[in-house]
N, C-alpha and C positions, 0 to 999 in steps of 0.2 A: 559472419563468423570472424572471430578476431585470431592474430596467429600465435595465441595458445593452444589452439586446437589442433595445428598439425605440427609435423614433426618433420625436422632435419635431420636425415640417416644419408648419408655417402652423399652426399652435394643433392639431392633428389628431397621434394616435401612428401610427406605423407598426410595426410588427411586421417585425423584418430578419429572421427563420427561423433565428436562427441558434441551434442546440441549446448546451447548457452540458454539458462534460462533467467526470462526478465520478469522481476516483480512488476505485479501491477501497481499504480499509485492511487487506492482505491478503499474508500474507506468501508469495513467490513460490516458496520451500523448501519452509517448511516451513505454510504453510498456516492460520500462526496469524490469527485475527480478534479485531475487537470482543467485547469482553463486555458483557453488560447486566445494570446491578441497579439497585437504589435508594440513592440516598442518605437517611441516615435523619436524621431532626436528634433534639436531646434534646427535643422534642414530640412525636417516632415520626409527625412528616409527611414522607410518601413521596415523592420526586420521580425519575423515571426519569433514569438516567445513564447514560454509556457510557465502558468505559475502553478506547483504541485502542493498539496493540501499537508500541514503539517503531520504525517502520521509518525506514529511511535509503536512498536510491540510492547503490550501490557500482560500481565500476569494477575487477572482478575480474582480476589475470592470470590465466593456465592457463598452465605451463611447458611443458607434454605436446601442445600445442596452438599455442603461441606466437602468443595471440591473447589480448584483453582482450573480457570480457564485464560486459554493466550489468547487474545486477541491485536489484530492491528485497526488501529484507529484514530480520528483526529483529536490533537488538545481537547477540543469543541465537544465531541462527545465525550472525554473522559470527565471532563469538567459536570457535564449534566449528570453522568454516570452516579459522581461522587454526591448529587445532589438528590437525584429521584434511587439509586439504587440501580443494578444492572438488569434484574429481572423486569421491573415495572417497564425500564425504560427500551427492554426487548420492547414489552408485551405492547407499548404507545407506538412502534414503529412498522410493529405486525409481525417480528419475528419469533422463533425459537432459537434456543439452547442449539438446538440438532443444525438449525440454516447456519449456523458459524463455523462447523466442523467440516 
């Protein structure tokens, strides 16, 4: 918890309860995540790193539907997106409309 969460009254913190909530980094299609390795320098000293998967919040149509849906996802799938259509390219990865809600 970081200390936006409590409160300074008379010299004394208070603690407001209130949780921090963390996105996941997690692609809604297709499921991509984080990777983990090391960065290595030219002394071969290790430091753990993370490389996070480009995603973006999109604002999908559906013509078939005539309805806009948000999704988050990577460049990678919107790009396919724009190529097969968002339904077909549910239906190739086993999902539904309803699994993104």
């Amino acid at each position: 918890m970081g200390l936006q969460n409590f409160l300074l009254w008379n010299n004394k913190w208070f603690d407001l309860g209130i949780e921090e909530v963390v996105m996941s980094q997690k692609c809604m299609i297709t499921g991509k995540k984080p990777l983990v390795g090391n960065h290595v320098s030219h002394a071969n000293n290790k430091v753990k790193r993370r490389q996070n998967p480009n995603l973006q919040w999109k604002k999908i149509y559906i013509p078939e539907m005539d309805r806009y849906v948000r999704v988050r996802l990577t460049t990678r799938a919107l790009r396919t997106i724009n190529k097969k259509g968002f339904l077909s390219f549910l239906k190739d990865n086993g999902l539904k409309l309803k699994d993104l809600t």
